[in-house]
C-alpha positions, 0 to 999 in steps of 0.5 A: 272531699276529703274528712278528717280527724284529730283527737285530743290527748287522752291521759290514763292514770296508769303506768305505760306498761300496764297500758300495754298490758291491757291493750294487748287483750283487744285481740284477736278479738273485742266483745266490746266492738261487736264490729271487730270480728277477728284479726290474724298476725301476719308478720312478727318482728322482735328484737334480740334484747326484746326492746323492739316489737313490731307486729302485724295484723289483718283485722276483719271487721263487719261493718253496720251497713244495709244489706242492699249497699253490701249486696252491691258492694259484693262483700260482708265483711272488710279487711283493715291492716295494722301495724303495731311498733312497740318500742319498751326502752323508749316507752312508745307504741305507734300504730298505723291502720288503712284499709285493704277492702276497696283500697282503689275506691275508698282510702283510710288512714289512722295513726295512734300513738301511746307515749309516757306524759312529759310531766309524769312517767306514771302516766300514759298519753294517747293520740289519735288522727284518721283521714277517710277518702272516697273515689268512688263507690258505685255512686253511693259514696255520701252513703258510704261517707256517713256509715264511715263517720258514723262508725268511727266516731262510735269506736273513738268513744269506746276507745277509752272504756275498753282500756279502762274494762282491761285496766279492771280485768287486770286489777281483778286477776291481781295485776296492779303493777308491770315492770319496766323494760330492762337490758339483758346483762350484757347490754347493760354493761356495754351500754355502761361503758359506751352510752350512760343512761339518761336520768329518769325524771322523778314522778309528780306526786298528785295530792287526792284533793285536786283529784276529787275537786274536778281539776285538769291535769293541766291545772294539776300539772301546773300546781305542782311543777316548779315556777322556776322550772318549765314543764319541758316537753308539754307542748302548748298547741295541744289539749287535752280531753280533760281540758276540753270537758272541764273548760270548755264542755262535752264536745263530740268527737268530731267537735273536738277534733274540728277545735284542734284542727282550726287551733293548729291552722291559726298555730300554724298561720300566726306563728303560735299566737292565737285566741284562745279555746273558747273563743275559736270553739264560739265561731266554731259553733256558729257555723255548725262545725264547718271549719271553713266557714268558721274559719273565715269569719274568724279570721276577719273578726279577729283583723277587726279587733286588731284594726280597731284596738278592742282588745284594749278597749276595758283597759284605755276607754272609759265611756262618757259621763253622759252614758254612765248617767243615762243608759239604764244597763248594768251587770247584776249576779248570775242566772241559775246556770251560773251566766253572768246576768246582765240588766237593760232597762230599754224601755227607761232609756232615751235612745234619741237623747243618747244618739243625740248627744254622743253619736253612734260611735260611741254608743257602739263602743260602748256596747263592745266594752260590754261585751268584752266584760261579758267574756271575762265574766264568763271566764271567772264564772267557770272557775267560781262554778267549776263547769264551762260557762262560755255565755250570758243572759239578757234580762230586757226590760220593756216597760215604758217603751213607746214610739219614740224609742222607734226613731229612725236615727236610733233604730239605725243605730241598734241595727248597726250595733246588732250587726257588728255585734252579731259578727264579732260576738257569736255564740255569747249570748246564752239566753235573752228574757224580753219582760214586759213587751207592750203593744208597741214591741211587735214594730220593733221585733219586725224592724230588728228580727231580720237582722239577727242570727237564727240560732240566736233568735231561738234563744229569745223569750217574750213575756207581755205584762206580767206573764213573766211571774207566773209558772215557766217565768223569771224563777225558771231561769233566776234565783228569787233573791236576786230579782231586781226590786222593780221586778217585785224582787228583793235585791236592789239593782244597781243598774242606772235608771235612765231618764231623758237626756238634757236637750244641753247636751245635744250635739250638732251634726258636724260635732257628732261627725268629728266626734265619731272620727276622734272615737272609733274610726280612726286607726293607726291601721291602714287598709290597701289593695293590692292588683295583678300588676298593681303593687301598693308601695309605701316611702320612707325617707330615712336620715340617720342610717341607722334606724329601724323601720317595723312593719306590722300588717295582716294579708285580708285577702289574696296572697301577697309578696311582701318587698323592701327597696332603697334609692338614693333619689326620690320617686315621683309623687304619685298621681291623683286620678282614680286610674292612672299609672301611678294611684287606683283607688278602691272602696276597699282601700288606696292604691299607691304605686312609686316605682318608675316604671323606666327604673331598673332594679340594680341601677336605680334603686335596689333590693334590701331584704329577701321577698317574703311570701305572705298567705291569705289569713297571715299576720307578719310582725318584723324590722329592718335595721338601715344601712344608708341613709336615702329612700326605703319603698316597702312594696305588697306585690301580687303573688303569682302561682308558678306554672309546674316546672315540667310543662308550660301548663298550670297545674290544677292547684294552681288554677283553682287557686287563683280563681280563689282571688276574684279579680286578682285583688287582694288586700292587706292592712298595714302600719309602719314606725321608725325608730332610732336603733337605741330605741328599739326594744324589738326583734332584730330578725327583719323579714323573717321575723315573727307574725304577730298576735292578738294581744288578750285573746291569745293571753291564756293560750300562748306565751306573747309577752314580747309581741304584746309589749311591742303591740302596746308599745306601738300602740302607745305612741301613735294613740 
């Protein structure tokens, strides 16, 4: 398997040429890589006008491996080469490394750049990205793997203070300052006549202030440009590293590069609109870094909140009276680490009267608002601290917990909340405080722990009785001022104090049913399945020929081929049974099929708008504005990996992908609207229209405006 690597942009306060300057003292050697052993010029290219450097160099570097795996390797030392090309007019140096040892059994690449910051010609940004893959190695290619991991990893975090020791070493011998590349005579006064130079932008004056209160350069940068001017050339799919320390925390290398690699494939996949940092870094962490599997659960969390609105859910959903009332939970200050603090008085609270009265839709909702408010919570706490806070904790207080609080129903309902929870919400929870557990508690742990993740579960801590007043307590972990007052605390806590539900306010079962189906489950979203051979096609029927049908869907599964048909005559309607020609129903979602099959493309019906080819994790967003009136069939079709034109055998790729798709099923979630073209406040672009977004997630990391406000619009009128 091939490993990968991509860094975050680094950014020196320094100058481009003075970088350079101490770049250029890494060779031939580096006391400050003891692995770097020496290096030889074996080509040098220069310009006439001195503008273009290329050189380049054989680096022998002895690597930190056992004596038994050089032995039977045959080598002590490895030869890498490369390939410096400064370019002084345009202020650039690109740098490409691969190996020249073992080339036919191990394959590495690394490219670096050095380029001047779009917003501040004063300072220097640097990049970084490597792939390592071995072939083979004598059967110790895991082996080799870590070594090379290892080593790498250990030199990208020396990069940064072997320019910032040459920085010094420069300061010390007096050079604090390097001019410019400038044009010999004569190419000034050719260039004078032929090509005027480009005006060079004036540098950001960047106020000491900022500097000593922690700000990024991001922040800096946005504090001093001009509104009214875009910083042009920053580009919003890349971070920083001092972002990422400052926002989001100390990350590894390889935790940093796994963030931008997952952030540049939902770039890549959803057209710019995506969650932002801290929630793709909480999946990340979830899953111990493994992009894949972080990526998967990811992608079905985030058609989940799209399926079911939560990204609105503070804004449009106010919980009911009897919850407001009765459930003894609040938000109340902050933990020492500065996590938002948040109270559940669960021995106090009637779960049965609670699930009696409302239903489990609504408490689990309920529990959803809650947890959105924890994530904006966090947000502010970063500011307010100045440090990343991307968790809370749970102060859970059991006294007058009983074998009530045991019923089934409401024990069902916690383990569905805790699951939904779970899926939807890693990595949040930074600490839970479980006070005063009576005898009865053990029961609950045994019904409830099977459900909840490892990593979560070690957050746990179990007080009995009062232990939790004693030493490694409650004052470990919260201020004495802001202890509840019916923990012995001072501070008077807000949270509700519970209490019975009114039996008068009970519900019937057909009533809750109703209910819960008002609340949560209905959608404006709808979920098909689509089979080899197999399409879903929905109709529409249009009377004014010039209407605007949308479309907004996300491909859950498979690869899909996504079409627009017209016919003047209507198809059959399709038939009912669960197996016929025209309809399969699956537990996934329906199956609908229009389309004679005796209908001829070209004679019956026709092709409006070019297929567009939709791939697994996709999110497509478009229109298309009618041109008759009649009937208009949008299909999801089966996408079928083409066979290699050369031979009538499938490629290797090709199989492996569509052994991806278990039992050529794939599955899409969908919605339509049609809209009278002089209501239409979207995109004209039709199938090659935009994919679309997710709404307040992708808020802070992206520009969505247009895509939410179509999303709210929609979303408006169908609610």
């Amino acid at each position: 398997m091939v490993q990968k690597y991509q860094s975050p942009v680094r950014v020196y306060k320094h100058p481009f040429e003075l970088i350079m300057a101490a770049y250029e003292r890494r060779f031939p050697t580096c006391p400050l890589i003891p692995m770097f052993v020496a290096s030889d010029t074996v080509n040098e290219y220069k310009s006439e006008d001195e503008a273009i450097h290329v050189i380049e160099r054989r680096c022998k570097l002895d690597i930190d491996a056992p004596r038994l795996l050089k032995k039977i390797a045959g080598v002590d030392y490895v030869y890498f080469v490369q390939k410096n090309s400064l370019n002084r007019r345009e202020r650039t140096l690109h740098i490409e490394a691969y190996n020249e040892t073992f080339s036919n059994r191990v394959i590495i690449n690394e490219h670096c750049s050095y380029t001047v910051h779009p917003d501040n010609e004063d300072w220097t940004c640097f990049e970084q990205s490597a792939s390592l893959d071995i072939k083979s190695f004598f059967g110790f290619e895991s082996t080799v793997e870590k070594i090379a991991m290892k080593q790498y990893t250990s030199n990208i975090k020396k990069g940064k203070e072997i320019i910032e020791y040459y920085l010094k070493q420069l300061e010390e011998e007096g050079i604090t300052f390097v001019p410019r590349w400038t044009p010999p005579v004569a190419c000034k006064l050719e260039s004078s006549t032929s090509h005027p130079r480009r005006p060079v932008s004036p540098a950001i004056n960047i106020p000491d202030s900022a500097t000593k209160e922690g700000l990024s350069n991001k922040e800096i940068l946005n504090t001093t440009s001009s509104p009214s001017e875009p910083t042009a050339g920053t580009p919003d799919d890349k971070l920083d590293a001092d972002y990422i320390k400052r926002y989001l925390g100390d990350l590894t290398p390889m935790q940093e590069s796994c963030l931008i690699r997952l952030r540049q494939w939902l770039q890549e996949t959803h057209k710019g609109k995506i969650p932002k940092d801290e929630h793709i870094l909480r999946f990340l962490r979830a899953r111990d870094f493994n992009i894949d599997k972080a990526r998967e659960i990811l992608c079905q969390s985030l058609t989940w909140r799209k399926q079911h609105q939560v990204d609105y859910i503070l804004d449009t959903w106010n919980p009911p009276q009897v919850l407001q009332d009765y459930y003894a939970g609040g938000w109340h200050h902050h933990d020492k680490d500065g996590r938002p603090l948040y109270v559940l008085r669960l021995g106090q609270m009637d779960t049965k009267g609670l699930v009696r009265a409302l239903g489990e839709e609504a408490l689990l909702r309920y529990v959803l608002s809650i947890n959105e408010e924890g994530l904006r919570r966090c947000e502010e706490n970063t500011k307010v601290f100045g440090r990343p806070i991307s968790s809370w904790t749970c102060l859970v207080d059991l006294e007058g917990l009983n074998m009530r609080h045991l019923w089934r129903p409401g024990v069902k309902a916690l383990l569905r909340i805790i699951e939904v929870v779970e899926a939807n919400y890693p990595e949040t929870l930074g600490r839970l405080l479980i006070l005063r557990a009576p005898r009865v508690f053990p029961v609950l742990w045994t019904l409830v722990s099977p459900f909840i993740d490892d990593n979560t579960r070690k957050k746990f801590l179990i007080y009995a009785g009062n232990d939790y007043q004693g030493p490694g307590g409650l004052l470990d972990y919260i201020d004495k001022e802001i202890i509840p007052d019916f923990l012995g605390g001072e501070c008077m806590c807000e949270v509700p104090e519970g209490g019975l539900v009114p039996k008068s306010l009970y519900r019937t079962a057909e009533e809750l049913e109703n209910e819960d189906i008002k609340l949560w489950t209905e959608t404006i979203y709808q979920s098909a399945s689509v089979f080899k051979g197999a399409p879903h096609e929905v109709l529409i029927q249009i009377v004014d020929a010039s209407s605007v049908i949308t479309w907004d869907f996300d491909v859950c599964k498979g690869d899909i081929v996504f079409n627009i048909f017209h016919s003047k005559r209507a198809p059959q309607p399709p038939k009912k049974d669960s197996l016929g020609a025209h309809s399969i129903t699956s537990p996934g979602g329906n199956n609908v099929q229009l389309i004679d099959k005796v209908w001829q493309l070209g004679c019956d019906y026709s092709m409006v708008e070019s297929p567009l080819i939709c791939k697994e994790g996709e999110s497509v967003q478009g229109s298309h504005v009618t041109r008759w009136p009649g009937f208009y069939i949008l299909q999801w079709k089966f996408h079928s990996m083409p066979a290699c034109a050369t031979t009538n055998l499938p490629r290797v790729d090709d199989v492996l992908a569509s052994l991806q798709v278990s039992s050529h099923k794939c599955k899409v979630m969908y919605y339509t609207e049609v809209i009278g073209s002089e209501d239409f406040r979207g995109s004209m672009t039709s199938l090659e229209s935009s994919h679309s977004g997710f709404s307040q997630l992708s808020a802070a990391t992206t520009s969505s405006s247009q895509s939410h406000s179509s999303s709210m619009i929609s979303r408006w009128r169908f609610c």
